[in-house]
N, C-alpha and C positions, 0 to 999 in steps of 0.2 A: 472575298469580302472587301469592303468598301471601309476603309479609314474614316474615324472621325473624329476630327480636333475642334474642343473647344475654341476659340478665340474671339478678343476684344476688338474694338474696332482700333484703340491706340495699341495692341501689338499687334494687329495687323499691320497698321499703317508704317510702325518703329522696324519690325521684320523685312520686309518689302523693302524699303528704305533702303537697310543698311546691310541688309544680307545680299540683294542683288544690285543694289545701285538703281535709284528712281527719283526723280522729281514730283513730288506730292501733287495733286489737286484735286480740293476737295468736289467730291460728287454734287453734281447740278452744272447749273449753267456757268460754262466757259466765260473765262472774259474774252472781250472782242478782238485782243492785240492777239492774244492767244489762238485762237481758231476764225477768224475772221469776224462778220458781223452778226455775231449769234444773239443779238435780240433780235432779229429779223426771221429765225431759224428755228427749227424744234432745236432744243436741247441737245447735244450727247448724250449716249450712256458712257459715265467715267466712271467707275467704280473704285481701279486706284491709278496708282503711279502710269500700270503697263497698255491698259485697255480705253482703247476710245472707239465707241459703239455709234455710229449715225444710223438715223430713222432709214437711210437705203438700204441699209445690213452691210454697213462697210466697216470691218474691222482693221482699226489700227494699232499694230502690238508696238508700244517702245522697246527699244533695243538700249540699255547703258553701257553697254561692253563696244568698243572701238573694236569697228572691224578692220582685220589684216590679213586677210588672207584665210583665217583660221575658220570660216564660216558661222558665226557666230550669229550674223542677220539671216539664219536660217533654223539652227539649231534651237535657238533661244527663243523666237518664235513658236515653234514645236510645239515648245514645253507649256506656253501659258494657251496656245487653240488647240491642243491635246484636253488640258483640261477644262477648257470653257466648249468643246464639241465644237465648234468654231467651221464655216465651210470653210477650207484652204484657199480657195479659187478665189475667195471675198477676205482676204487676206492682206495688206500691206504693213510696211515696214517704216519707222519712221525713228532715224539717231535722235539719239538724247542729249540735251545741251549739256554743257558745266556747267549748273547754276551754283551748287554751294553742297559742301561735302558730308552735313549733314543730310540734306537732302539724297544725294547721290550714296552714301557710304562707298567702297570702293569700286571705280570705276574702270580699272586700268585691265587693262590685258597682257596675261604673261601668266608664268605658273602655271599652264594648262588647265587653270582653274574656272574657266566663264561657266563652264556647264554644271561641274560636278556644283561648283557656290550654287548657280541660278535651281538646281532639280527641285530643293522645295518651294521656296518662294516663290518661283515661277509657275510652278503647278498652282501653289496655293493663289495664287492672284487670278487664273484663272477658274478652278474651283469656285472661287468668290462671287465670279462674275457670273459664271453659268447658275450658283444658286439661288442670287438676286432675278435672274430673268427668270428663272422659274416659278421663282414665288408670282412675280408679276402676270407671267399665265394665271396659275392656280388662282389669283384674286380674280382674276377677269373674268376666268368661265366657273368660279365658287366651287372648284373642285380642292380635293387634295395635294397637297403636293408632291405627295409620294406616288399618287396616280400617273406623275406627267415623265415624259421623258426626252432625251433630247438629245439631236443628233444632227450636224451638217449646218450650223446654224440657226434651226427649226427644231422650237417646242412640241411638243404631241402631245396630246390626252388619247392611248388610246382604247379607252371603252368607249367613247364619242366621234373617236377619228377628228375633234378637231385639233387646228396646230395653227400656230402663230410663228412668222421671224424672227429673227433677234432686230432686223430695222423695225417693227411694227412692234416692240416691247420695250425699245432703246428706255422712249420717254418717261413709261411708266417705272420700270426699273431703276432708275435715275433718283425716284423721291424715294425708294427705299432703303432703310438701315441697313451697315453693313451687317450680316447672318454673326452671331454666335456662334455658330459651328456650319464645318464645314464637311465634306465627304468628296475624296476624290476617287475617280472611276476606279474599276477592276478595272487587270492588267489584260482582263480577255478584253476586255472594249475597247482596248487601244486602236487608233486607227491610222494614226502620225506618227507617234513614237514606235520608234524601230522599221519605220519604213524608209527606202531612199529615197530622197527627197533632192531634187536637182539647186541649186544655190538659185536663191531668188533673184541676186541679183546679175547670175548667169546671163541672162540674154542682153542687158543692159552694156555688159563687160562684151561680151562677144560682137555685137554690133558697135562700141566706142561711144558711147551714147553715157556710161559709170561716170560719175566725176571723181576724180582723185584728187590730193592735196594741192599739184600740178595744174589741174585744169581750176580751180580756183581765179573769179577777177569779179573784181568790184567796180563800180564807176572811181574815176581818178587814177585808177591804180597804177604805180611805179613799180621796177624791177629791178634788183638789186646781186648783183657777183662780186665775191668776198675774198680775197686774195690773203691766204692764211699766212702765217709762221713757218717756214717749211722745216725748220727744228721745232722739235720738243719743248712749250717753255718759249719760246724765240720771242721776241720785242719787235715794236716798228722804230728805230732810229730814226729816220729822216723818208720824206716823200717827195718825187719829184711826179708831179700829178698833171703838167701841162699839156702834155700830147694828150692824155686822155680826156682832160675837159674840153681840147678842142675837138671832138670829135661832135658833130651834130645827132645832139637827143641823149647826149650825158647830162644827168639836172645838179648831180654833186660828186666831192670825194672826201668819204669820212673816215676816219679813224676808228676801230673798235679796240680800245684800251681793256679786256676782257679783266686786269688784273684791279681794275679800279670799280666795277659791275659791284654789287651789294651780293652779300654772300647767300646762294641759293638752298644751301645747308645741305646734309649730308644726302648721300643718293643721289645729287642734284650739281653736277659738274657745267663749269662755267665754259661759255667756249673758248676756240682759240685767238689768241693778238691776231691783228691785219686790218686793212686796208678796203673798205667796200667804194665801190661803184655803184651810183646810181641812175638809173637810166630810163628811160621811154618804152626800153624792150630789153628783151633778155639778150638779145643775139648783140645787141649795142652793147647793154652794161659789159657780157661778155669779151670784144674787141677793146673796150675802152681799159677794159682790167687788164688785157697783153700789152697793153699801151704803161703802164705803168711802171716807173723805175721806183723802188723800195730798197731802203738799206735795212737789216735787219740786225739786231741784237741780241748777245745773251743767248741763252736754251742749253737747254742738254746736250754741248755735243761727244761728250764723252760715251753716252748710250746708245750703246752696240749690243748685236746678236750675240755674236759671236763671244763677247767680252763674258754678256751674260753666262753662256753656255758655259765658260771655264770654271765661272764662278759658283756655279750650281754644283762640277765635278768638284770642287776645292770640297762645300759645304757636305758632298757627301760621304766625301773620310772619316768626317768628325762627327760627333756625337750630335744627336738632332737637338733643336732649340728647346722641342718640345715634345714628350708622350702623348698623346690624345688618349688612348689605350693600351691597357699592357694586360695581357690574359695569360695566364701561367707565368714560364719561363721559355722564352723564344729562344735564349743561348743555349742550353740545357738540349732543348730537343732539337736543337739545330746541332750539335757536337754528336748528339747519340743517333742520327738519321740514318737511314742506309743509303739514301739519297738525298743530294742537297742541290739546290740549283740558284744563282744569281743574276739578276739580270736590271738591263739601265732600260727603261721605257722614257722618251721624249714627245713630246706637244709643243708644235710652235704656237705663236700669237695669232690669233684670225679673226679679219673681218669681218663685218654683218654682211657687206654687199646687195642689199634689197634692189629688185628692178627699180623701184622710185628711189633716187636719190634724193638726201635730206632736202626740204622746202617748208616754207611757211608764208603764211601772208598776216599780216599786222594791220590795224588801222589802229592808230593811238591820237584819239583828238575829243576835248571838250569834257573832260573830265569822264573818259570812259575809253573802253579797250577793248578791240574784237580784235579776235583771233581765227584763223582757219588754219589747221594745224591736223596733218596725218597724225596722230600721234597715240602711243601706246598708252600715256597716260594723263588724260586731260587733268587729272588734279594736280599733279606735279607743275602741268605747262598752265596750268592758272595762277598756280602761285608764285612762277619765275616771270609770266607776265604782268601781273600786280607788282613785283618787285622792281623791275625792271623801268614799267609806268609811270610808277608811285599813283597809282588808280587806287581805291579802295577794292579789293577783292568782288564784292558785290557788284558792280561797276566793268567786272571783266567777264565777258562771254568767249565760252572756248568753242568752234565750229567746229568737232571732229570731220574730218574726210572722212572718206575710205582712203586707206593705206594700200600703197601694191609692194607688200611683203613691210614684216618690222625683224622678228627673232631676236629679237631683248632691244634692237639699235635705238628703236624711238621712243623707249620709257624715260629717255634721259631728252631734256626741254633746250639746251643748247642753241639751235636754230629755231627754236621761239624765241631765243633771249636776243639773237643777231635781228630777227624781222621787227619783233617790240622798239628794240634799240633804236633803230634807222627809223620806223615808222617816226619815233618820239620826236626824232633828229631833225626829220623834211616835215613836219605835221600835213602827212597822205599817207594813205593806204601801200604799203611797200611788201611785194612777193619776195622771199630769197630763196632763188636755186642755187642749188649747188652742181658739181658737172662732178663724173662721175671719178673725176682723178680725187677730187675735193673729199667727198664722200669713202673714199678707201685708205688715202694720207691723211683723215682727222677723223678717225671712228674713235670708239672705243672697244677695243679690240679684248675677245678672250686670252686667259692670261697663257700665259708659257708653262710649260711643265714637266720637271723633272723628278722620273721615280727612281729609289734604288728599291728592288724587291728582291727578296731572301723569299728562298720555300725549303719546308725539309719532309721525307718521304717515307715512312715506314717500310717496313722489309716486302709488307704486300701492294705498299703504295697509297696508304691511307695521308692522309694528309695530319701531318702531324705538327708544321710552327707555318707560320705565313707574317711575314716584316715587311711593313711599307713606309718609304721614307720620301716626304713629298717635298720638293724644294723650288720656291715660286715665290715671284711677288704676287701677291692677292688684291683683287680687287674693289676689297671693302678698306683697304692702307689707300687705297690712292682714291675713292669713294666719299672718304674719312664719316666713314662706319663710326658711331659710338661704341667706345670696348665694353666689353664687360663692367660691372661697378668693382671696383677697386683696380682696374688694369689700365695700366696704361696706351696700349696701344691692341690691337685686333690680335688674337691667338693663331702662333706657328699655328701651321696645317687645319688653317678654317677652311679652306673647302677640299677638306678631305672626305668630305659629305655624310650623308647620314649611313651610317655602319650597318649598310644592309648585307654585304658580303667581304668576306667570308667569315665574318662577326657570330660568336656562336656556332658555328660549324667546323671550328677545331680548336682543339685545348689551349693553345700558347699562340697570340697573336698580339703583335703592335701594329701601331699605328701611330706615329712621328710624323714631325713636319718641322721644315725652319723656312721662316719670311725670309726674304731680299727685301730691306727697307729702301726708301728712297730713291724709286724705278720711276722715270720720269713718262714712261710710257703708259698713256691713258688708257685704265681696263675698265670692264662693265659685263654685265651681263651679256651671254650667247646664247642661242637654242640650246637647251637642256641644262644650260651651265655648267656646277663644275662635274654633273655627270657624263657630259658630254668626250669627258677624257678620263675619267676614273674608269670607267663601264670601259675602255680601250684597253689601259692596263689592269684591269683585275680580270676581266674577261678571256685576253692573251695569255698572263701567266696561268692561269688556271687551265689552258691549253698547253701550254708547256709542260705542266706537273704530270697533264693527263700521257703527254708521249712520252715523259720521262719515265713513268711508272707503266708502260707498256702496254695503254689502256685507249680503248675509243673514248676520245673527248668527248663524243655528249654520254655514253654511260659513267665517265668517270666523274662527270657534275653530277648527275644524280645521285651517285655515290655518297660525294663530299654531301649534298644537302640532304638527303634521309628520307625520314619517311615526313611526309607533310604536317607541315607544323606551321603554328605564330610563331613570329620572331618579331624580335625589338625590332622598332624602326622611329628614330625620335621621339615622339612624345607618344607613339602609335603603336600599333604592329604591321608587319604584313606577313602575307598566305606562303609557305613555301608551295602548298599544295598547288596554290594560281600556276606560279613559276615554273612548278615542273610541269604543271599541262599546257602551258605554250611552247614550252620545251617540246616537249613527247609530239604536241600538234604540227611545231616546222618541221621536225625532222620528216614525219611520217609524210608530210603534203611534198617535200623536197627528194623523198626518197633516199633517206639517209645513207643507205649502206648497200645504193646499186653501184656497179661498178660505173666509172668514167674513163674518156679516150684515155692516152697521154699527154701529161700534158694541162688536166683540168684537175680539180680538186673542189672538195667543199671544207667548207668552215660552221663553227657554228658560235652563236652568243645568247646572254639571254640578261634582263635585267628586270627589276620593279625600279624603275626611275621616272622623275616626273609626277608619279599617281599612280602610272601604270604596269601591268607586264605584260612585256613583248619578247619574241625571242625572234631569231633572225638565222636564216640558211643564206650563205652567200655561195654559190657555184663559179667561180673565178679559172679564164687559160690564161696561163700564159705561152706566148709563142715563141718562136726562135729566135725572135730579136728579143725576148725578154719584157715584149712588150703587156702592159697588166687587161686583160678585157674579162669585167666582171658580166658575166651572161645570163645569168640569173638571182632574183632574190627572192626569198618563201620567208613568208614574216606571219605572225600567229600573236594574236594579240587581247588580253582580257580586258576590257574595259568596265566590266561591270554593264550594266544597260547599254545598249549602243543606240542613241539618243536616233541619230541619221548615218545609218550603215553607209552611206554613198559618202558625205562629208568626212565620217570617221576613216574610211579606205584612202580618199584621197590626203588628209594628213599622213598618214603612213606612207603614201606613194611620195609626198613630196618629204618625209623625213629621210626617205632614201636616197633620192634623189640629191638633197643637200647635204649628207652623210658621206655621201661617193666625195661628191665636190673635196671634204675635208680632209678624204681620207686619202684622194687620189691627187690630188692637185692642188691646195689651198694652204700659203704659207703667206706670213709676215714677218718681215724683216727689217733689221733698225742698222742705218749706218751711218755714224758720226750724228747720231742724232735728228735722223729723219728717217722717215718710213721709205721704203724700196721700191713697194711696188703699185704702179699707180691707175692700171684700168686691167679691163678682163684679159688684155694682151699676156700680162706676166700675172694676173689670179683669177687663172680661167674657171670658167665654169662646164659642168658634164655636158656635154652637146647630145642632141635626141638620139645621132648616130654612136654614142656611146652608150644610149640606156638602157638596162637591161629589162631580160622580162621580169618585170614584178609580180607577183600573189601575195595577196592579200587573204588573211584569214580570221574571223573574229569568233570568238566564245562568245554563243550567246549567256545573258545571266541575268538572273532578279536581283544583284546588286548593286548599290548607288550608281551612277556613272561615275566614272575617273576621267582624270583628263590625256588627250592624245596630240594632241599639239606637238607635244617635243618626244613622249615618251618611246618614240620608234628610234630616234637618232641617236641615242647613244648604243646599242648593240651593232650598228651597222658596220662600222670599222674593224671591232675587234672579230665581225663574221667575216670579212675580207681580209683582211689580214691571217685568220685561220686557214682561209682559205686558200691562200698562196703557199703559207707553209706545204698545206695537203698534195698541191700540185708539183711542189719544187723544192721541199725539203728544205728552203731557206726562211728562216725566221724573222721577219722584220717588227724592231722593236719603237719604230720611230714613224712620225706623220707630218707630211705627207710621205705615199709611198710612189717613187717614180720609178720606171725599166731600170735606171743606173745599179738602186738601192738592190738588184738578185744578178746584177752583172757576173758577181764573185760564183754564182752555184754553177 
């Protein structure tokens, strides 16, 4: 059966707007800045925000959502020539400016949320549009409009066999009112949705022909390298800048005083003190920056790993800052347990590392401000570059790129606020690269973390207390997050995350946390955030309990969760039932319980994180030098509709991919006040001769879509890490995991 929703034309247009991110214009004739010289021209069909229709039948879907990687300029498309019957082949794609945030509503990408937000609006936009051209048939040939139908971009009548295009009805559809009601297809008509669909802008990327934030240049334009703080904090003292201005095709050397910048407000970190070059070329500014003698001042240099690491075991003798949860009595049934088990799980700090290192390009001249900017989230970089300008908002256009890779690094406008700066500074258009040491020593890095967890075990192994004590400095203290109203500052163990396990699944359970205040080491968001480590230790000990209690790990999670059920999950719920059939599905695709050489072992995880549930088979050998090779992963994943089965596999493939990275190799370290480690030499990445085989496996479903962006990567670790257990009996509680960490088995 076909849906049908009344609606206005002002909730259509307020919908649209602000549920998926759009730039309004109204239906008829374009202005001329806008699409070229269209009083020379028939009309478009505009109908709203997303859809621009020409007399040749050429559809152009808007895209609001910044693409990173995550396939958005495909999926999102889908959604609105799914439901306008749209021919694919007559399909293009066309980014959406920042024009103003009323307009756009949220534009940013993160939270694995572009799709699941876009499913109605998007539909409904196209909907709209298919049911305006139809009308526009049915007046032409004085038929019905329930007579006509429509398919590939071509209307039909067929008791008449005759049929019309959507270019040859653009015009007339154009003078009609948006429909009062709407009706989007049955899910048997589908013809897009749920089919693979190859990234559109696949062959563009493949041939080098994409532009990225990087290929970016304007007429005029200058180029700019930024010689940071290399402490935490750190000042520019004094500069000796004369070898570098002699160098031919250096145009300046400026100062960035980052601490004197107008405050970009919370979520919205400032960059770092230093020293920029400006120059003719990259590879110039670059030479002219090693030219440069800098004294530097002040910073953190007391912040250390290590310091911190003591100071986390100090905090967790003592009684935690804070309860988050307290269910039963945790002491009570941890005294009366037949088994008890304790254990320290650790998380270092880690970088985004994206292929494209941070860049931006500026033009600030004439009481107005463009920007060209990879960025996660053009509202935020509009409004550090309005600040920055002192332009009027309206006044600033943000050019989203395409991005080559973000995972939380580019929501934050920092290297917009160094290109605005310098543009403002030389009045030209100025590019800043960063080089790839820049980009690793001034990230903002996920935060560190230390669990102590307690379990207690019934005489048959039911799980009877579960105690988590999270001790971190958080990245909403150093964000400067608004608290709570009446708190002073951000709540111990805020990202102890939403209490989806094992909350409700056994009688006596805490959950505690105590801040590290004043960590001068910059955090922010990571892929999955803070699930990206909670899902490592809840997933591990709950592997623990299952061997302790003399039980196969994945029967013994089924166990703990039951028969399928809701369960709380912030404001929401979620399905245990999803959870255990991705469960049931890796095991069974992975072969749970065939035997393996010596030698090899498997693991297993499973989470609702992100939006989503996925569970994860890791197959890990190791060899006689202890060396780790993960050789396979079997991953089973619900997403509710799967929008583009091909886009939705490869986010999973690459959440593995960057999961391994975390879990095998990827640490950050602070000493005396500076970060350690400065290109992929010492925070290497999984090389192809390391990758394993993946599968990929999806439930199909009629429910919403969920997002998959991030939701693969947090079970990745804690499947690897099980999985070494399986093979070598040795347990590791800590990440990264190198050959040194099973030396002792």
């Amino acid at each position: 059966m076909s849906a049908v929703h009344p609606l206005s034309r002002r909730e259509f247009c307020r919908v649209t707007a602000l549920a998926a991110g759009a730039f309004l214009m109204e239906v008829g004739r374009p202005a001329a800045d806008a699409f070229g010289s269209a009083a020379s021209s028939i009309p478009p069909f505009i109908p709203n925000a997303f859809i621009r229709i020409d007399s040749s039948g050429l559809v152009t879907i808007t895209v609001a959502r910044p693409e990173i990687g995550q396939g958005v300029r495909t999926a999102l498309p889908m959604l609105v020539a799914e439901e306008l019957d749209a021919d694919w082949s007559a399909v293009r794609v066309e980014q959406a400016l920042a024009v103003d945030r009323v307009a756009y509503g949220s534009q940013h990408a993160g939270g694995s949320q572009s799709v699941r937000v876009g499913w109605e609006p998007l539909r409904r936009a196209g909907a709209t549009a298919r049911a305006m051209l139809v009308l526009a048939a049915a007046r032409q040939w004085n038929v019905d409009v329930g007579s006509c139908e429509t398919r590939s971009g071509v209307v039909s009548h067929p008791p008449t066999g005759r049929t019309l295009n959507y270019g040859e009805l653009a015009a007339s559809a154009a003078r009609l009112p948006v429909p009062s009601q709407i009706s989007f297809k049955d899910r048997s008509r589908y013809s897009l949705v749920g089919t693979p669909m190859r990234q559109l802008d696949g062959p563009a990327i493949v041939h080098g022909v994409q532009r990225f934030g990087l290929d970016t240049r304007v007429p005029g334009m200058l180029f700019a390298s930024i010689e940071r703080a290399p402490v935490l904090g750190g000042r520019v003292a004094a500069v000796d800048d004369r070898a570098a201005r002699a160098i031919s095709g250096v145009q300046d050397v400026l100062r960035i005083d980052a601490d004197a910048l107008p405050d970009f407000g919370d979520n919205e970190p400032r960059p770092a003190n230093g020293v920029a070059v400006v120059a003719t070329s990259t590879w110039i500014a670059l030479k002219a920056r090693r030219a440069l003698r800098i004294t530097w001042s002040g910073g953190a240099t007391s912040e250390d790993s290590q310091r911190r690491r003591s100071e986390c075991q100090q905090f967790a003798a003592r009684e935690p800052e804070r309860v988050a949860r307290n269910d039963g009595d945790v002491e009570q049934a941890f005294a009366e347990a037949a088994h008890r088990l304790e254990a320290v799980y650790e998380l270092p700090l880690l970088a985004h590392a994206p292929m494209e290192p941070m860049n931006c390009t500026a033009d600030v001249r004439h009481n107005r401000c463009q920007v060209w900017a990879p960025t996660q989230n053009p509202e935020g970089a509009r409004d550090v570059a309005a600040r920055i300008s002192e332009v009027p908002q309206e006044s600033v256009t943000i050019h989203v790129t395409r991005s080559g890779g973000g995972f939380g690094r580019r929501f934050y406008s920092d290297f917009v606020a160094e290109a605005t700066l310098l543009s403002k500074a030389v009045a030209a258009p100025i590019q800043v690269v960063w080089t790839r040491e820049d980009d690793i020593q001034h990230d903002f890095y996920r935060p560190a973390s230390y669990h102590l967890m307690r379990g207690a075990l019934g005489a048959n192994g039911e799980l009877l207390s579960w105690s988590q004590h999270l001790i971190n400095a958080q990245r909403g203290d150093f964000l400067q997050w608004a608290p709570p109203k009446g708190a002073t500052a951000i709540a111990a163990g805020d990202e102890l995350g939403p209490f989806d396990f094992p909350a409700g699944l056994t009688p006596n359970l805490r959950l505690a946390g105590t801040a590290i205040r004043r960590c001068a080491v910059p955090l922010g968001q990571w892929r999955s955030v803070e699930e990206s480590s909670n899902v490592f230790v809840y997933q591990s000990f709950i592997d623990e309990l299952a061997h302790l209690a003399g039980q196969d790990p994945l029967a013994y999670r089924l166990m703990v969760m039951g028969a399928p059920r809701l369960m709380p999950y912030e404001s929401a719920t979620y399905d245990l039932g999803r959870l255990r059939q991705v469960l049931e599905l890796a095991a069974r695709k992975a072969q749970w319980n065939s035997p393996l050489p010596a030698g090899r072992g498997r693991g297993i995880a499973a989470s609702y994180a992100n939006g989503a549930y996925v569970a994860m088979v890791a197959e890990v050998e190791v060899d006689s030098q202890r060396e780790i090779h993960c050789r396979r992963m079997v991953a089973a994943a619900d997403i509710g509709t799967v929008v583009n089965p091909l886009g939705a596999t490869a986010q999973i493939e690459g959440s593995i991919i960057f999961g391994l990275s975390a879990a095998l190799k990827h640490e950050i370290t602070v000493k005396d006040g500076a970060v350690v480690q400065r290109n992929f030499a010492d925070f290497p990445m999984i090389r192809m001769s390391e990758a394993p085989l993946i599968e990929v496996h999806l439930i199909g479903s009629l429910e919403r879509p969920l997002g998959i962006g991030e939701a693969a990567l947090p079970p990745t670790a804690p499947a690897i890490a099980n999985a070494i257990f399986a093979a070598t009996g040795i347990r590791v509680r800590h990440l990264p995991i190198r050959p040194g960490d099973l030396a002792a088995g």
